[in-house]
VOGU-636179 format. One record per residue: residue number from 1; residue in one letter; x, y, z of N, C-alpha, C in turn. Coordinates in nm, 2 decimals. Atoms other than C-alpha are relative to their C-alpha. Layout:
# residues N
NUM,A,X,Y,Z,X,Y,Z,X,Y,Z
...
***
This chain:
# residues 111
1,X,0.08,-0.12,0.00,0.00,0.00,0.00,0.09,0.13,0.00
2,X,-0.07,-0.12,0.09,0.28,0.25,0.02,0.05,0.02,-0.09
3,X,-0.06,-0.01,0.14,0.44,0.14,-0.23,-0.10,0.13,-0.12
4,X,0.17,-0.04,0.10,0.07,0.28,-0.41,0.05,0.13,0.00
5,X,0.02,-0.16,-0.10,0.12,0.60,-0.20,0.11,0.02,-0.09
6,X,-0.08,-0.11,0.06,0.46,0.68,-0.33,0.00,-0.01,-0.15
7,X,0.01,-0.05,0.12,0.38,0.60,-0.67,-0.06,0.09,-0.02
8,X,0.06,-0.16,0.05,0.11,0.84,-0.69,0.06,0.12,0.01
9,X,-0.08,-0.16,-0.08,0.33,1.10,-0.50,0.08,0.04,-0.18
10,X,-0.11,-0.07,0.07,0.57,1.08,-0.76,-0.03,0.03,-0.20
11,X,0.11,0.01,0.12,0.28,1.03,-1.06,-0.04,0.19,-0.02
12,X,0.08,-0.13,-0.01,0.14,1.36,-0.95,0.12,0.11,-0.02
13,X,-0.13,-0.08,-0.01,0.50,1.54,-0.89,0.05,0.00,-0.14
14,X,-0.05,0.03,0.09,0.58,1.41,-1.23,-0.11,0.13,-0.11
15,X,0.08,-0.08,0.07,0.24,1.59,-1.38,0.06,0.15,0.01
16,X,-0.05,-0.10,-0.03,0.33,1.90,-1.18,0.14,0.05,-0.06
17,X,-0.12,-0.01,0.01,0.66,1.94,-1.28,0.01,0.05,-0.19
18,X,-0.03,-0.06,0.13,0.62,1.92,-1.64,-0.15,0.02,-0.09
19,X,0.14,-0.02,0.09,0.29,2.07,-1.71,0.00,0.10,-0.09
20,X,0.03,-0.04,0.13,0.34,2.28,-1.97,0.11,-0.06,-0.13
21,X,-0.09,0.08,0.10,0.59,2.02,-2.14,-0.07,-0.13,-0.09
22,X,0.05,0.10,0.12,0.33,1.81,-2.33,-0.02,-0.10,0.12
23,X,0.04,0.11,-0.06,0.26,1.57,-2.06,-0.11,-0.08,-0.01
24,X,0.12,0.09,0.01,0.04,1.27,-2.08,0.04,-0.13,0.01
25,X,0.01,0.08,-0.04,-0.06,0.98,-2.02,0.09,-0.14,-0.07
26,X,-0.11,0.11,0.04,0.12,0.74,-2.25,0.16,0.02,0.10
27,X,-0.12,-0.08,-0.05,0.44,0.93,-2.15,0.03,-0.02,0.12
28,X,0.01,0.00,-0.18,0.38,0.90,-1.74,-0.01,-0.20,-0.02
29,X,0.04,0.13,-0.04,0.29,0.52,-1.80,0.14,-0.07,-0.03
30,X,-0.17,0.03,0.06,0.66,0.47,-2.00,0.03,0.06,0.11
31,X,-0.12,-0.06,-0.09,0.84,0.66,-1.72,-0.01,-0.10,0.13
32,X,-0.01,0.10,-0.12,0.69,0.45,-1.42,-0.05,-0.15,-0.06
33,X,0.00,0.11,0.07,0.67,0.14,-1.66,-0.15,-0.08,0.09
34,X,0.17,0.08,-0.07,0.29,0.05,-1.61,-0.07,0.00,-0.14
35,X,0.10,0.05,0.15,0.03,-0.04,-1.92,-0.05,0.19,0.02
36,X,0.01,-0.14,0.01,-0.13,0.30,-1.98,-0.19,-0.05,0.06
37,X,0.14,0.06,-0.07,-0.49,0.11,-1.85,0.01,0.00,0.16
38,X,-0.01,0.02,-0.17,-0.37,0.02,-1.51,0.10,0.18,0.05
39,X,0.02,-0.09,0.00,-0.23,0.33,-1.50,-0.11,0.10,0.07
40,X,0.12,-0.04,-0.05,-0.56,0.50,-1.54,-0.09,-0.08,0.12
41,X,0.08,0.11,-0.13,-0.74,0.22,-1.31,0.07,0.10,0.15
42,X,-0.05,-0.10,-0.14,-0.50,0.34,-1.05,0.03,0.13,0.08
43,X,0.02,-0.14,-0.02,-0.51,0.71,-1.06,-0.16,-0.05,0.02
44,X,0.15,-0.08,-0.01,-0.90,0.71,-1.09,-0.01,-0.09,0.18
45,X,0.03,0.04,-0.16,-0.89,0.47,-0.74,0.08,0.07,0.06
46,X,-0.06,-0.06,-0.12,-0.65,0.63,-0.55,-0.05,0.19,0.00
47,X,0.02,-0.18,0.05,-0.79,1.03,-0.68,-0.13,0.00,-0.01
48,X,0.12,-0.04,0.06,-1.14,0.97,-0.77,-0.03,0.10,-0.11
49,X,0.02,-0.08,0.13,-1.06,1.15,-1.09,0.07,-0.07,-0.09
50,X,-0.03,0.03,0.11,-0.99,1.05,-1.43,0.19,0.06,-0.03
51,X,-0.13,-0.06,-0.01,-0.57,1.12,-1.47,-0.02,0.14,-0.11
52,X,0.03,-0.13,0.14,-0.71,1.32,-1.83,-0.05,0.10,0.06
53,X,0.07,-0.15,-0.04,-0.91,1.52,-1.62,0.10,0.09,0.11
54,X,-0.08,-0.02,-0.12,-0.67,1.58,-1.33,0.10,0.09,-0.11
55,X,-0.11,-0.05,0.07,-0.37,1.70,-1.61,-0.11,0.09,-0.08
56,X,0.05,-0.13,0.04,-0.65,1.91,-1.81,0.00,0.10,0.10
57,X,0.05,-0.03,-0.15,-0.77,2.04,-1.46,0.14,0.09,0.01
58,X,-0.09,-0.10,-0.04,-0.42,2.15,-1.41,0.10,0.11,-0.08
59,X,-0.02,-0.07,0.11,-0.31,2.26,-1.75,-0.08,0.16,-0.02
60,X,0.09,-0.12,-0.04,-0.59,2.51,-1.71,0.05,0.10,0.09
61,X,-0.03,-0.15,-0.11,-0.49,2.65,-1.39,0.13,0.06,0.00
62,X,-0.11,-0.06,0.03,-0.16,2.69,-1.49,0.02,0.09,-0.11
63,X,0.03,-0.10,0.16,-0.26,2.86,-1.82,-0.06,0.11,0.06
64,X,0.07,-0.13,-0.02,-0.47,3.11,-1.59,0.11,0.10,0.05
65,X,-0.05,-0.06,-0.02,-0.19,3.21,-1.43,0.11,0.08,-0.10
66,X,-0.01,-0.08,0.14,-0.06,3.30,-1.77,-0.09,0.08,-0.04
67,X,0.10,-0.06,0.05,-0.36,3.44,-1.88,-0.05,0.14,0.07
68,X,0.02,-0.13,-0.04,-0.37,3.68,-1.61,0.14,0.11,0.00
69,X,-0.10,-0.06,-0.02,-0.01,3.79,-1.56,0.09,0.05,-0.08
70,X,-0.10,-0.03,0.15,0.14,3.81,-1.95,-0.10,0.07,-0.06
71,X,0.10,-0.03,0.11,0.00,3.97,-2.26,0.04,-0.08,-0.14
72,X,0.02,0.08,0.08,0.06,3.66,-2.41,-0.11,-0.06,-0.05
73,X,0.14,0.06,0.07,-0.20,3.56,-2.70,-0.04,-0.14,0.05
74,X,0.10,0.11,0.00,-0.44,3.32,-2.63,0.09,-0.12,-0.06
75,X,-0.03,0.11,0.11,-0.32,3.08,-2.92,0.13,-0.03,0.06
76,X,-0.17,0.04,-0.04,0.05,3.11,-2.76,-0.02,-0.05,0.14
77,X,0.01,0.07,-0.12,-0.12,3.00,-2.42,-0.04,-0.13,-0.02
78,X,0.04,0.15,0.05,-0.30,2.75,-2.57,0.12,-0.15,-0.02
79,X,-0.09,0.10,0.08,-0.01,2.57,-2.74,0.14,-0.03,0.11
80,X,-0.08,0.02,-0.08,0.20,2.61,-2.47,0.00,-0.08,0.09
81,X,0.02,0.08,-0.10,0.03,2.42,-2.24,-0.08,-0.14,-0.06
82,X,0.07,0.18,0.13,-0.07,2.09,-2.52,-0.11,0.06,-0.03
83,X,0.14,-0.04,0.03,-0.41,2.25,-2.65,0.06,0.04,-0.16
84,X,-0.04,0.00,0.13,-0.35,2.22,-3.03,-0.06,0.11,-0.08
85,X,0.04,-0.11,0.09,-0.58,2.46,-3.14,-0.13,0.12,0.16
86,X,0.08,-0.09,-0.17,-0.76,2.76,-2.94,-0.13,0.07,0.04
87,X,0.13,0.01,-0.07,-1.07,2.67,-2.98,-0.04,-0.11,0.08
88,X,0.03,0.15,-0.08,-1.03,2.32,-2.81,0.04,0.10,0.16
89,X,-0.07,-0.11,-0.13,-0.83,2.57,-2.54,-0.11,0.02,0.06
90,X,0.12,-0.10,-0.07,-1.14,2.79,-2.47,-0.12,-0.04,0.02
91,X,0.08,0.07,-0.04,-1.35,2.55,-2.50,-0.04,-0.06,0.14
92,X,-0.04,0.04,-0.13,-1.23,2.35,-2.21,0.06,0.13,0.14
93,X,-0.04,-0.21,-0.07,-1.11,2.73,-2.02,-0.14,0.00,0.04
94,X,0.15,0.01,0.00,-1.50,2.76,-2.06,-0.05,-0.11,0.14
95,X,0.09,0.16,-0.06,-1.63,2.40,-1.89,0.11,0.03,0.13
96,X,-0.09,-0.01,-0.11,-1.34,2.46,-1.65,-0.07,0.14,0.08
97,X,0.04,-0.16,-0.07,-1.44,2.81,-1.55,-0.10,0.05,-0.01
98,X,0.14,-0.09,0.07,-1.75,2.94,-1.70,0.02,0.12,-0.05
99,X,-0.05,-0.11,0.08,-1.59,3.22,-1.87,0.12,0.00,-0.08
100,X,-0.13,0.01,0.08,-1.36,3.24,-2.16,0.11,0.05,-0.01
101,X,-0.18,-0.01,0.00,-0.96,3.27,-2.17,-0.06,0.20,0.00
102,X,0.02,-0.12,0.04,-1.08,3.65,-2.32,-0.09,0.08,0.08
103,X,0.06,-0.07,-0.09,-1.33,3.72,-2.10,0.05,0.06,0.14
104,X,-0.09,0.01,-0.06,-1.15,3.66,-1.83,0.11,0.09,0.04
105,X,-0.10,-0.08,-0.01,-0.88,3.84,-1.91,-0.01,0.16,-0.01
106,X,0.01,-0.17,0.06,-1.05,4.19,-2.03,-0.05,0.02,0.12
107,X,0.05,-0.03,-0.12,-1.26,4.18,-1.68,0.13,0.00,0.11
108,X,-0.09,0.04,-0.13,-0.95,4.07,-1.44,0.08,0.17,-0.03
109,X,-0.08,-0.10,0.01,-0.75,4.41,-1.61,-0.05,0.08,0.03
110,X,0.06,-0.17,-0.06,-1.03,4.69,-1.51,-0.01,-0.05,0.13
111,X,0.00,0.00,-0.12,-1.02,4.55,-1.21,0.11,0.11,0.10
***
């Protein structure tokens, strides 16, 4: 059972670390040599979240803090953080937030 524990530690450390380097799930399942199924099996039991959602989830919040702090485009936030195109971006920005990358960003500056 720790063994479980410190894999996740070092699963999640591993996300963290390189989340705006294209990380994903193939890629994490090669590093700690696991099937890319049990993998997911074992993130969604030990997290109660999906690992895809957990790495969008944090792709996002790391994009906001781009989003607020640069007057980096959209499209160069997008891509920076794996989001291929910047409408799948704002899409998911949206469902994550309820306001878009743009919105977002013209309200947070009259603030």
């Amino acid at each position: 059972m720790l063994r479980d524990r410190n894999l996740m530690e070092n699963i999640i450390k591993e996300i963290e670390n390189n989340i705006s380097e294209g990380i994903n799930i193939n890629a994490l399942a090669r590093k700690f040599t696991l099937s890319e199924s049990h993998l997911r099996r074992l993130f969604r039991f030990a997290n109660n979240i999906t690992i895809a959602s957990y790495i969008r989830s944090r792709k996002l919040a790391a994009s906001l803090e781009d989003l607020l702090k640069t007057n980096s485009n959209v499209i160069d936030i997008a891509l920076k953080y794996g989001f291929n195109y910047e409408q799948s971006y704002i899409r998911a920005f949206k469902r994550e937030y309820g306001k878009t990358p743009g919105y977002l960003r013209k309200f947070n500056n009259c603030a």
